[in-house]
C-alpha positions as CSV (number, residue, x, y, z in Angstrom):
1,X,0.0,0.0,0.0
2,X,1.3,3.8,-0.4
3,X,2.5,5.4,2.5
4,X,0.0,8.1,3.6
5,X,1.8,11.5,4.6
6,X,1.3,11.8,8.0
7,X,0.0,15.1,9.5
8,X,2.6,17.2,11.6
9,X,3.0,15.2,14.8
10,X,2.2,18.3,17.3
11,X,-1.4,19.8,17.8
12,X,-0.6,22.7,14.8
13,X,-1.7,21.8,11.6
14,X,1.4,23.0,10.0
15,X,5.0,24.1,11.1
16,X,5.7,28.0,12.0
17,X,8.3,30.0,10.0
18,X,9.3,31.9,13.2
19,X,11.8,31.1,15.6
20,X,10.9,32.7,18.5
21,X,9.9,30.8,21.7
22,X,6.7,31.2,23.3
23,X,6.3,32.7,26.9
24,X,5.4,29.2,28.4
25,X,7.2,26.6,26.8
26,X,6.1,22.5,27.0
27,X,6.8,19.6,25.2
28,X,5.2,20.4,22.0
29,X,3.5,16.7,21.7
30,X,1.7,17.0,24.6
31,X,1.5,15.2,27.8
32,X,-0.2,12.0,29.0
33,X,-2.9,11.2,31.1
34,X,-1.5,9.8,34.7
35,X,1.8,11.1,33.8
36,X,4.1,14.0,34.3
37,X,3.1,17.7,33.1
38,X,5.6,20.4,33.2
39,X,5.7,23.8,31.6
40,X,8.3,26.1,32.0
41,X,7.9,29.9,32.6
42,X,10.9,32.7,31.9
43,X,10.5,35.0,34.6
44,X,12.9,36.7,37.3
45,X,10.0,36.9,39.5
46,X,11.3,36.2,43.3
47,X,7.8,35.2,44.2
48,X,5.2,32.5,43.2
49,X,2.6,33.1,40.0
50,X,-0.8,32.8,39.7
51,X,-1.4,29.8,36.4
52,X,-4.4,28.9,34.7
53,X,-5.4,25.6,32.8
54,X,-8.0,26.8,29.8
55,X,-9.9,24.3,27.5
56,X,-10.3,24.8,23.8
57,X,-13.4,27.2,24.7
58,X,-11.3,29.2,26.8
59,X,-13.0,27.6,29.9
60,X,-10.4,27.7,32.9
61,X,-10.4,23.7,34.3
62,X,-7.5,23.6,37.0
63,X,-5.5,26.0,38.3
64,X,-2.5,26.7,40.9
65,X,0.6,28.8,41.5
66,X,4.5,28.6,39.7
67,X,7.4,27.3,41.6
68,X,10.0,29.9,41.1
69,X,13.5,28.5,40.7
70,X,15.7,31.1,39.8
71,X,19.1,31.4,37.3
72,X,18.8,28.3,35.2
73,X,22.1,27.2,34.3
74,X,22.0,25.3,31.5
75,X,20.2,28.7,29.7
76,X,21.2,31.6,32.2
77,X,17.4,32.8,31.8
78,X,15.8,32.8,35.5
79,X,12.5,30.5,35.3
80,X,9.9,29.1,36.6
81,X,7.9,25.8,36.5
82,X,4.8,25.3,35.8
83,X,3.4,21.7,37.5
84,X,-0.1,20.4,36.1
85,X,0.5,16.6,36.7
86,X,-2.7,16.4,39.2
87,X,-4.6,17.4,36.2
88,X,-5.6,14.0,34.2
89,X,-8.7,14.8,32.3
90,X,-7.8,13.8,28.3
91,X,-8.8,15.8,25.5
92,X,-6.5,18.5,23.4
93,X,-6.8,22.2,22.5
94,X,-5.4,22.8,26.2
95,X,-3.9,26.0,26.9
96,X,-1.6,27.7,30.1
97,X,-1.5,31.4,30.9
98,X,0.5,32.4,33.2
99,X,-0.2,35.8,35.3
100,X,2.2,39.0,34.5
101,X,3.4,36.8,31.7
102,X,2.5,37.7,27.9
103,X,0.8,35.4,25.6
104,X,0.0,31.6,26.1
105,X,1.9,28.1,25.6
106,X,0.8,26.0,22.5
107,X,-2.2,24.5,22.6
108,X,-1.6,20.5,23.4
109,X,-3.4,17.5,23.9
110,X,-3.3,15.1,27.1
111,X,-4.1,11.6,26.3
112,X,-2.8,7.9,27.3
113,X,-0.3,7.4,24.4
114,X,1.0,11.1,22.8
115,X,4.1,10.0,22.0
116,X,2.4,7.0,19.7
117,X,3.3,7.9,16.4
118,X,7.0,9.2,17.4
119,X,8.9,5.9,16.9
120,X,7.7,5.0,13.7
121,X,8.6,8.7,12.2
122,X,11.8,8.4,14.1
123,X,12.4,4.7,12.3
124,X,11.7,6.2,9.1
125,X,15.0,7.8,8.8
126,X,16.7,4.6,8.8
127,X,15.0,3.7,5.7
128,X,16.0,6.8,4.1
129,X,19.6,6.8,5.0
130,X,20.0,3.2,3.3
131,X,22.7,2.5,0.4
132,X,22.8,0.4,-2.0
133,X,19.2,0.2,-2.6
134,X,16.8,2.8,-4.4
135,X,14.1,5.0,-1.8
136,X,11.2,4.2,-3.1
137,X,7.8,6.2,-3.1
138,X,5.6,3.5,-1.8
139,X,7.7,4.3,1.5
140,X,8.5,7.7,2.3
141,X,5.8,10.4,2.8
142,X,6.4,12.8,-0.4
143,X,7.0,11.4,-3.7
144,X,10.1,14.3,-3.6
145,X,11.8,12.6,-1.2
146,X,12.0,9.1,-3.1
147,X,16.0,9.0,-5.0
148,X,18.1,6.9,-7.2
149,X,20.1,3.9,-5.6
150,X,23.8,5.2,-4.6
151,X,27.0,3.1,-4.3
152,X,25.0,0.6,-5.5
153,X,27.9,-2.2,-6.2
154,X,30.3,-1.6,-3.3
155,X,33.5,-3.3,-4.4
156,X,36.2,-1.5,-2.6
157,X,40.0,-2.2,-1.9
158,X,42.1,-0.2,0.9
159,X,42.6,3.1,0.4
160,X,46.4,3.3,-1.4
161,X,47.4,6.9,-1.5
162,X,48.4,9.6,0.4
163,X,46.9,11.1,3.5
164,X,46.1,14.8,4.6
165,X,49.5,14.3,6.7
166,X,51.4,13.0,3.4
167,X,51.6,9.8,5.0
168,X,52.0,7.0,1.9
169,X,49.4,4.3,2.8
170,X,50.2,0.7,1.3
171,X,46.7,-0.4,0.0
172,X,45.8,-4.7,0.6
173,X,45.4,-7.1,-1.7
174,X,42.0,-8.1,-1.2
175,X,38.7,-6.4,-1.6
176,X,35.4,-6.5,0.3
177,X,31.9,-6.0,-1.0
178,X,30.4,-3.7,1.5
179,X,27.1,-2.7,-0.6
180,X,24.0,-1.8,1.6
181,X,24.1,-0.5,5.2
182,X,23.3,3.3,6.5
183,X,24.7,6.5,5.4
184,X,26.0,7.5,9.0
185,X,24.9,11.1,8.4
186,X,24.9,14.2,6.6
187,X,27.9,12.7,4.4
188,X,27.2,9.3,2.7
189,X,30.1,7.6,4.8
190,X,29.8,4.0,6.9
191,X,31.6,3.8,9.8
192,X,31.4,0.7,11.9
193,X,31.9,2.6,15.0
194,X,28.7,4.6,14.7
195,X,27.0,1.9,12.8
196,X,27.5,-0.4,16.1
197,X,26.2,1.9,18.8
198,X,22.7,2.5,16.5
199,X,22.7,-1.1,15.2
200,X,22.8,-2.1,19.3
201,X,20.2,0.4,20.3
202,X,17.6,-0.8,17.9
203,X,18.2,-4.3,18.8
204,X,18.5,-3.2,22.5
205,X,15.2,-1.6,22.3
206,X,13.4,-5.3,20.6
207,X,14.4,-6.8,23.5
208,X,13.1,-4.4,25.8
209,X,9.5,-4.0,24.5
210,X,8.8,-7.7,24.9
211,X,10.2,-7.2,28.6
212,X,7.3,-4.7,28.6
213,X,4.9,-6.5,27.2
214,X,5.2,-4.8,24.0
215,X,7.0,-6.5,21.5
216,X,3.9,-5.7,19.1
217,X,5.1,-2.1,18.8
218,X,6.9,-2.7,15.7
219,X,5.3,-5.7,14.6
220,X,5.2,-6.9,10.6
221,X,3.4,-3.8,8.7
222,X,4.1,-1.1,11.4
223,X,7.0,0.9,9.0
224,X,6.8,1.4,6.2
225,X,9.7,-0.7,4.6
226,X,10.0,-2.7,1.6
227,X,10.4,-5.8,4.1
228,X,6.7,-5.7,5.2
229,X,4.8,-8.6,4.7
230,X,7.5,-10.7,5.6
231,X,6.2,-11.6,8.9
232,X,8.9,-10.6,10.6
233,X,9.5,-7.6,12.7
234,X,9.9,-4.7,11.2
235,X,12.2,-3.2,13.6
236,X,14.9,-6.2,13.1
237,X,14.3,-6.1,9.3
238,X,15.2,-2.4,9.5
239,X,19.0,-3.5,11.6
240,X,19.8,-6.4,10.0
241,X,20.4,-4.1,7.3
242,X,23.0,-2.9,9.2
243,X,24.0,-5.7,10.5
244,X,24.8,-7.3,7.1
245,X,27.1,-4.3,6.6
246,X,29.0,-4.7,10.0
247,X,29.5,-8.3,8.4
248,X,31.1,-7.1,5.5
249,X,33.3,-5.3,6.8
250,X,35.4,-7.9,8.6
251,X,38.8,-9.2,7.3
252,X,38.8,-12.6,5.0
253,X,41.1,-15.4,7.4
254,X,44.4,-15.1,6.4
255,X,44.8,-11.9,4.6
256,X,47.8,-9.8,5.3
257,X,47.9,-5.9,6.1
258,X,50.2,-3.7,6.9
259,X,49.6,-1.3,9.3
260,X,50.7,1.7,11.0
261,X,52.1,1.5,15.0
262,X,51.1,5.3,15.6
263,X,49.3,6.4,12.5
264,X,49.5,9.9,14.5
265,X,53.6,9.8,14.3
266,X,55.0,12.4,11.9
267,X,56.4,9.3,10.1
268,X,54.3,6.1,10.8
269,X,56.5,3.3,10.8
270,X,54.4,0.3,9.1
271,X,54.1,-3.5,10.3
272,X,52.6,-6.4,8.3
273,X,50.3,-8.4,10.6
274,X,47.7,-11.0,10.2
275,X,44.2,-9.1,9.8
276,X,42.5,-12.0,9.7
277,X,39.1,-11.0,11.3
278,X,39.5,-7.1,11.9
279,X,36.7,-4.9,11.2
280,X,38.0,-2.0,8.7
281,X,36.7,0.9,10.5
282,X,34.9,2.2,7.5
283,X,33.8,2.4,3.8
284,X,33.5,6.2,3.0
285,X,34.8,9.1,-0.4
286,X,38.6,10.4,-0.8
287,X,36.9,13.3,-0.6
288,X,33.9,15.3,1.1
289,X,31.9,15.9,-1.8
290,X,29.5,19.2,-2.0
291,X,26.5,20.5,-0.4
292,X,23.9,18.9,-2.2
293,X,25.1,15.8,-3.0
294,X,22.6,12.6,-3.8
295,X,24.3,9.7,-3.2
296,X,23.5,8.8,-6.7
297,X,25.4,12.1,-7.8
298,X,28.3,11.0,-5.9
299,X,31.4,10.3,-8.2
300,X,34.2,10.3,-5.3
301,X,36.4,6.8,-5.3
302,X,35.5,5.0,-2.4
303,X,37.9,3.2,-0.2
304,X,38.5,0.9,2.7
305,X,39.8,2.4,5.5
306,X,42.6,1.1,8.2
307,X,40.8,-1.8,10.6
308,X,41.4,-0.8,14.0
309,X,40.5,-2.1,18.0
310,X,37.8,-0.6,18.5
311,X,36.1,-1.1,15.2
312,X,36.7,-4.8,15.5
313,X,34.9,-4.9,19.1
314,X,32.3,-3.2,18.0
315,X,31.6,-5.8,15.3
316,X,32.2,-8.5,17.9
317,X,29.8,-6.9,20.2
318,X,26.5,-6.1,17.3
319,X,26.8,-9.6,16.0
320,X,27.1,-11.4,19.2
321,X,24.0,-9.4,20.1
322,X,22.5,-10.3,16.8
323,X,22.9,-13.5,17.1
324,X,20.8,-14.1,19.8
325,X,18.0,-11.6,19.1
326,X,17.6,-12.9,15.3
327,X,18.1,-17.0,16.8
328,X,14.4,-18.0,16.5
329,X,13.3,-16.3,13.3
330,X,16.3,-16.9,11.5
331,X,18.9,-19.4,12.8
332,X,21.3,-19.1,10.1
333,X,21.8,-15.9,10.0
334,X,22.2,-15.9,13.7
335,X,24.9,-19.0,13.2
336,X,26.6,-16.6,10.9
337,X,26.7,-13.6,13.1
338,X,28.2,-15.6,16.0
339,X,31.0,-17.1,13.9
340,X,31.9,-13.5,12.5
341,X,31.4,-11.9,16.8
342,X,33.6,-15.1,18.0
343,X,36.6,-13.9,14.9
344,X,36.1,-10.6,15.7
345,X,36.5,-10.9,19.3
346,X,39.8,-13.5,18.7
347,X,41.2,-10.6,16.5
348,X,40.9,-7.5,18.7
349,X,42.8,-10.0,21.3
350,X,45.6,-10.3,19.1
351,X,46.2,-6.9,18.0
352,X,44.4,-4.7,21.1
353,X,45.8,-1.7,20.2
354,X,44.9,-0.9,16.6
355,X,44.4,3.0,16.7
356,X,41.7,4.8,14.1
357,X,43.8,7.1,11.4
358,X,41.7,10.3,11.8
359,X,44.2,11.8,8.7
360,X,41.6,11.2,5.5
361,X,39.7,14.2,4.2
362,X,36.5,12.5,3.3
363,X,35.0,11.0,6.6
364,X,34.6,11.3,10.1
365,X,37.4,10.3,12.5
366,X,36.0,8.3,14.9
367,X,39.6,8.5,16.4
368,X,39.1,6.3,20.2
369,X,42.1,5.6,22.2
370,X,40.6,3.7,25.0
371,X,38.7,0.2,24.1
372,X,38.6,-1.1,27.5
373,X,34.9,-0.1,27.6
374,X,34.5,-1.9,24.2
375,X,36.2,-5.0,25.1
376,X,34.1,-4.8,28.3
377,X,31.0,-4.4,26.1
378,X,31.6,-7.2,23.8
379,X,32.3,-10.0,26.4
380,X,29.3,-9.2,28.2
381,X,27.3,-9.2,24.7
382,X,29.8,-12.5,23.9
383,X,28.3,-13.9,27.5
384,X,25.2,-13.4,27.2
385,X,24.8,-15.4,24.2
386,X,27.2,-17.9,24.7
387,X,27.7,-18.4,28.4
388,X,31.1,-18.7,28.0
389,X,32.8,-18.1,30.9
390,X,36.4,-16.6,29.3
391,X,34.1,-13.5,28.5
392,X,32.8,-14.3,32.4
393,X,36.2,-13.5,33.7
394,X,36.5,-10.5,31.7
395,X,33.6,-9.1,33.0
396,X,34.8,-9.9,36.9
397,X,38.0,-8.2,36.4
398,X,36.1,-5.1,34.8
399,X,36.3,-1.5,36.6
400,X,32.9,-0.7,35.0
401,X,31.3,-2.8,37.3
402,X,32.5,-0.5,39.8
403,X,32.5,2.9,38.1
404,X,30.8,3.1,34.5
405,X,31.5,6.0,32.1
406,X,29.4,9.1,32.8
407,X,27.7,8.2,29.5
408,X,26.8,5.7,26.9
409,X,28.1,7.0,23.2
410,X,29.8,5.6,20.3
411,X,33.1,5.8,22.0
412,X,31.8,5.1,25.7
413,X,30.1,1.7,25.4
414,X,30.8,0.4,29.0
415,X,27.2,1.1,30.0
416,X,26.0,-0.8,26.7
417,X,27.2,-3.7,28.1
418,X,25.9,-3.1,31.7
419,X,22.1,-2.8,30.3
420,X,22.8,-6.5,28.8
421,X,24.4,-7.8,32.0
422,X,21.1,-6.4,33.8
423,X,18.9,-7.5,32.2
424,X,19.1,-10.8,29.8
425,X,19.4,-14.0,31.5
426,X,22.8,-15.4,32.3
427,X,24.8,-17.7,34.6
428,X,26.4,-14.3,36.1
429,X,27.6,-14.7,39.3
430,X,24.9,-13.1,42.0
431,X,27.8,-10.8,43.4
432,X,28.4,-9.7,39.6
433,X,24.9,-9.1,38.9
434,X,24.5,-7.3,41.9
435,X,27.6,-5.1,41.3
436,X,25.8,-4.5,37.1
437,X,22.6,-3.3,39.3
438,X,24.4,-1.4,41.6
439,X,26.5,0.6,39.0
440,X,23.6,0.9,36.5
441,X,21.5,2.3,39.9
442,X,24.2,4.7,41.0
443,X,24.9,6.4,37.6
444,X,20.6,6.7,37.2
445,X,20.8,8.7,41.3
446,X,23.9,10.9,39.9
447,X,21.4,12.2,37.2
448,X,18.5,12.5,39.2
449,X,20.5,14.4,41.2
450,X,21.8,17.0,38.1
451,X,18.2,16.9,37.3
452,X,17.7,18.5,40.7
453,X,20.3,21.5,39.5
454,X,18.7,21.9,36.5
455,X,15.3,24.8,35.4
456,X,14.4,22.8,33.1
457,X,14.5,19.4,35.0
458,X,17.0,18.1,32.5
459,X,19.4,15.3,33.9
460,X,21.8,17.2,32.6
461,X,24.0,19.9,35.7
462,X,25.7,23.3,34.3
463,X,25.9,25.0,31.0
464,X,28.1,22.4,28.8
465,X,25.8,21.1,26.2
466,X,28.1,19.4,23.2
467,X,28.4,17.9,20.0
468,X,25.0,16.2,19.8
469,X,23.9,16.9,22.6
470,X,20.4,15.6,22.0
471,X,21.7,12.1,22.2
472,X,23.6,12.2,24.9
473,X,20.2,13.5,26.7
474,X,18.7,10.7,25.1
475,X,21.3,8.1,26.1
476,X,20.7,9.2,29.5
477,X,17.3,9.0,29.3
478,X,17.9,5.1,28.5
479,X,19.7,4.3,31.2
480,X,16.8,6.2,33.3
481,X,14.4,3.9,31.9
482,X,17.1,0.5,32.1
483,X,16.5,1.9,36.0
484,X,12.9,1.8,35.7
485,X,13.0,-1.8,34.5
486,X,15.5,-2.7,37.1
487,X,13.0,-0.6,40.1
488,X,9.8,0.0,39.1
489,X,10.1,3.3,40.8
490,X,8.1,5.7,38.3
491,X,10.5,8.9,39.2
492,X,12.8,7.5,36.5
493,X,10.4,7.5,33.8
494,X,9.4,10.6,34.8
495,X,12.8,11.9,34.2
496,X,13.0,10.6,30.7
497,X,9.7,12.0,30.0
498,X,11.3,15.2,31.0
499,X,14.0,14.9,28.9
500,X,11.9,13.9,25.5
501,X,10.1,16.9,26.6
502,X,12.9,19.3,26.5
503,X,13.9,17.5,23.1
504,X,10.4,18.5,21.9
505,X,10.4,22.2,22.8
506,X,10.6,22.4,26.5
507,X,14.2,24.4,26.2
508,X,14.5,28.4,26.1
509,X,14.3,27.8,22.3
510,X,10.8,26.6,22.5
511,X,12.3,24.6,19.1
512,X,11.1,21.3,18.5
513,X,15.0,19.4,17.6
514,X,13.0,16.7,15.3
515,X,11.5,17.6,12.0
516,X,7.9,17.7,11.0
517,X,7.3,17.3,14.9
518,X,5.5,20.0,17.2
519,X,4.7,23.3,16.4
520,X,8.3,24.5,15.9
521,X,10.0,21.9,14.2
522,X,13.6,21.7,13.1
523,X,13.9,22.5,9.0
524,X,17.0,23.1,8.0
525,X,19.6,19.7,8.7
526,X,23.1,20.0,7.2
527,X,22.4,17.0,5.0
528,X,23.6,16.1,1.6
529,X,20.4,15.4,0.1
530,X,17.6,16.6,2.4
531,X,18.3,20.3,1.6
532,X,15.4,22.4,1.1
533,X,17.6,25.9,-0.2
534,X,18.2,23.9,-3.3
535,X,15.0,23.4,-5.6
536,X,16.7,20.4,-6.8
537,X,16.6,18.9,-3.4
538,X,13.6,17.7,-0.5
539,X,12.9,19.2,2.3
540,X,13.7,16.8,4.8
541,X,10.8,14.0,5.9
542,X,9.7,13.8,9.7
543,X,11.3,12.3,12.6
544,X,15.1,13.0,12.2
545,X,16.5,14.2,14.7
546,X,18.9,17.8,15.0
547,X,22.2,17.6,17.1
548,X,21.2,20.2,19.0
549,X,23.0,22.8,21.2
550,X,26.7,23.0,21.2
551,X,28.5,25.1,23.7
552,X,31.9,23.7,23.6
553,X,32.7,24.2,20.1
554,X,32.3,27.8,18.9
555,X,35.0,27.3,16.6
556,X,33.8,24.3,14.6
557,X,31.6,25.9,12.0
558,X,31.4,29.4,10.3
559,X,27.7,29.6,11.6
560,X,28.7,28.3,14.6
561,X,31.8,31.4,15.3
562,X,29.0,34.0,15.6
563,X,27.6,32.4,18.6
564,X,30.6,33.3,20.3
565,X,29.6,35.7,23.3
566,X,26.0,35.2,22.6
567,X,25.1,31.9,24.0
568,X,24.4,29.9,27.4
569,X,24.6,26.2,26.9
570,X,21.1,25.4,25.5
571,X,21.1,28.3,23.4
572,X,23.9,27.8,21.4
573,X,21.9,26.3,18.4
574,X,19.9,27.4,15.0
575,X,18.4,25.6,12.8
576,X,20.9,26.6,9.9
577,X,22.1,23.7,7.1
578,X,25.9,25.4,7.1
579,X,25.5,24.6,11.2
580,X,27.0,21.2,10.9
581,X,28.4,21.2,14.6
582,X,24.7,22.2,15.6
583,X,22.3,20.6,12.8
584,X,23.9,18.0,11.3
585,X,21.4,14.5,11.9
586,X,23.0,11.4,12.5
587,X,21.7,7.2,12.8
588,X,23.6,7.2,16.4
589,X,21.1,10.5,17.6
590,X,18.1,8.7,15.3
591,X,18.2,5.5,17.3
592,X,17.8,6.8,20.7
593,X,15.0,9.4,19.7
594,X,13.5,5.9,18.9
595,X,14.3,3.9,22.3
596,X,13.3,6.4,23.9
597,X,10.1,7.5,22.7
598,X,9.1,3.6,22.2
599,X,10.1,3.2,25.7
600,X,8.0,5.8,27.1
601,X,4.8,4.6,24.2
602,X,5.4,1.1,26.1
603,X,5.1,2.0,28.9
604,X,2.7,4.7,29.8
605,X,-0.3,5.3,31.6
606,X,0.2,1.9,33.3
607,X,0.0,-0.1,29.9
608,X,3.3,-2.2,31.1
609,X,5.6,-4.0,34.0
610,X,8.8,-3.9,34.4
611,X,10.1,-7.2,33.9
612,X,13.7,-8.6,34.3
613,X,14.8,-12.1,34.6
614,X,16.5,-13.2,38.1
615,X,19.0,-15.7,36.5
């Protein structure tokens, strides 16, 4: 069937030009039922306000007073909040006025389920950051934003030239076939780095929902995806495409590679090894190519680039994961996945410290010099499908059972492995498991307690907001709601509804960071083919998700240097295509915009229990 456009996902009907924030800002996709409702107010007011609640005939139905807070930090704008949570009667057209304040919030709906239709929207960027395969109409919601298969037959060797430091690389014998996968972004690279952290999430998050009782949420037919039908989920049809990528990228047995010992040395010193299961770190141009640029358009060579550590444990990790996730729908695709983890795995041992060469000018970096939190990550992933115990005493030994990274990202990816150890049943150790609750638990009370500093109620302290800082809300907001599983105690989900709030217009913006969603959406991604200056090009479809504010590097981008001066944390943003530092979207932001708001869909107004298995 054709995909219906959906209507814009907030209570507006279409998306303001302006970008001025309202005087009482909310989460612009309303509120549910029995759960939390805050609005915040900017005022410097020392002293309490009178609100109102109107319905949509201006009728006033609750009322009460603000709760001054003061200087927020994160925005340096003194506020107030605004708490309506004892309110639970459903309907929509809702408005707050606030007394001494001008003008009103948006008018928003409170039902059982308003953040429904976010998952799906948010999945749908996956589809339409494929390669290798033509968008099609029948799945996207404008017939503009269907394009031409890119990079559709993916034969690529290792990049043999010379580097942006003049360093002479020595190419490999072999090539690899690497059609298919995600884009990773605004540019049409793969990375496996990236692609392993957003391939985990959404296989994280199918796990999860049948925990909840909702493992229906994405069932056959739900996306829209030339998969459907299949009678499979539509949420694992949608990663093993990814996952089929990662697979690619590892190393034929018993292919030779020389490689640099300090790709960062003014003049690397190369050493043949045995690659033999490595993960290249990614397929990607010589060159950035323009703004636009369809990936059909794009005539840069391609190349393999150096394998390295972390790459390879990444790999190890997704596929040992996959292996157990796709085991009962699809065995032998879950047989491969564990032979290509188990190689993976065996080669990272043998060459630990393999270090990413950040020195090409067509792709990201993804330089990491630490992989003990992807090591740690993969044996518990390794574990917890093969009950081995080797990756057992890996995971004793481990600090982050002690003292996990402040956050989960695509170079942090200790806490990855802790929400596995949590919550999938293994022969762990009761100590150990204990020790995987208690450092999951710990981290969740350090951002409560930032949530405590915080105007806005963000679990998030101070004024540092950074390079996609949207995810790393949303990351933290998944481990709030790992918590809730663990606890049952409802003032975790609370906090992550806060923080999908803020990423839905809640912030001293009063911008909505996901397109086509709320009344003040993001418009303008940097994105090679979503660029709506260019009459060539779409405008971009709903559900992807902006990076959001960056305070900590002013310098990155042109657009970016004029903020310099004029910006406290949360405000360091516009929605700007030449903004990449600020507005660039990318799969590892997408996926937890998805776990997030499927988490909260799963769980709401009562609908589901935590479960986790005790052995």
């Amino acid at each position: 069937m054709p995909f219906v456009a959906p209507l814009l996902l907030g209570t507006a009907t279409s998306a303001q030009t302006t970008s001025s924030a309202p005087a009482i800002l909310i989460g612009q996709l309303g509120f549910e039922t029995t759960g939390p409702k805050l609005a915040i107010v900017e005022s410097a007011s020392p002293t309490p306000l009178n609100w109102t609640l109107l319905d949509r005939a201006g009728r006033t139905v609750a009322s009460g007073r603000t709760t001054p807070f003061g200087r927020d930090p994160g925005s340096g704008r003194p506020v107030h909040r605004v708490d309506i949570s004892s309110f639970r009667q459903a309907g929509d057209g809702y408005q707050l006025r606030v007394a001494g304040v001008a003008g009103t919030s948006d008018r928003f709906a409170i039902g059982p389920r308003p953040f429904a239709r976010l998952p799906a929207a948010a999945m749908a960027f996956f589809y339409q950051q494929r390669s290798g395969v033509p968008i099609e109409r029948a799945y996207v919601e404008r017939p503009d934003l269907a394009r031409p298969a890119g990079h559709t037959d993916e034969t690529v060797t290792c990049f043999a030239k010379t580097d942006e430091r003049g360093t002479k690389w020595p190419g490999c014998t072999y090539r690899l076939t690497t059609t298919g996968g995600w884009y990773d972004a605004g540019d049409q690279g793969k990375y496996v780095v990236n692609g392993g952290i957003s391939t985990w999430t959404l296989l994280d998050l199918h796990q999860r929902l049948s925990a909840w009782g909702r493992p229906y949420l994405f069932a056959d037919g739900t996306l829209q995806l030339p998969e459907r039908g299949n009678g499979a989920d539509d949420l694992l049809d949608e990663a093993r495409v990814e996952v089929k990528f990662l697979l690619s990228m590892q190393i034929p047995d018993g292919a030779r590679l020389k490689v640099p010992v300090d790709p960062m040395a003014a003049k690397p010193v190369f050493q043949e090894i045995d690659a033999g299961g490595l993960a290249h770190t990614k397929v990607a141009d010589e060159h950035w190519t323009a703004l636009p640029t369809a990936p059909a358009e794009d005539k840069e060579p391609r190349w393999l680039y150096p394998p390295s550590t972390a790459a390879t444990l990444n790999l190890a990790a997704v596929a040992a994961q996959a292996a157990r996730v796709y085991r009962a729908s699809d065995p032998a695709f879950a047989d491969t996945a564990l032979k290509a983890a188990q190689r993976a795995w065996a080669a990272a041992e043998r060459h630990p410290k393999l270090v990413a060469s950040p020195t090409f000018t067509g792709s990201g970096g993804y330089g990491d010099r630490d992989w003990s939190d992807e090591r740690f990550w993969a044996a518990a992933e390794l574990y917890a499908t093969t009950g081995d115990p080797r990756f057992a005493a890996v995971i004793d030994g481990s600090p982050y059972l002690n003292t996990p990274n402040d956050d989960l990202s695509w170079g942090k990816l200790d806490q990855a492995g802790l929400f596995t150890l949590a919550t999938v049943a293994t022969r762990l150790s009761a100590p150990t498991r204990a020790r995987v609750r208690a450092a999951l638990i710990g981290r969740a009370d350090a951002l409560m307690g930032e949530r405590m500093t915080s105007g806005y109620r963000l679990p998030l302290a101070g004024d540092r907001f950074g390079w996609g800082s949207t995810s790393t809300l949303l990351n933290r907001a998944m481990l709030l709601g790992v918590v809730y599983q663990l606890t049952g105690k409802a003032g975790y989900r609370d906090a992550a509804v806060d923080t999908l709030d803020w990423v839905l217009g809640r912030n001293a913006l009063g911008q909505s960071f996901v397109t086509g969603v709320g009344t003040r959406p993001m418009r303008f991604p940097h994105h090679r083919f979503w660029h709506p200056t260019d009459p060539r090009y779409p405008a971009p479809p709903s559900g992807v998700l902006s990076g959001g504010p960056n305070s900590t590097s002013l310098d990155a981008d042109p657009i970016a240097k004029t903020f310099k001066g004029r910006c406290t944390g949360m405000t360091c943003w516009t929605d700007d295509w030449r903004a990449y530092s600020m507005n660039e979207v990318a799969i590892n932001w997408n996926a937890p915009l998805v776990w997030v708001s499927a988490f909260l869909d799963a769980t709401g107004s009562g609908q589901a229990r935590s479960r986790v298995p005790a052995s």
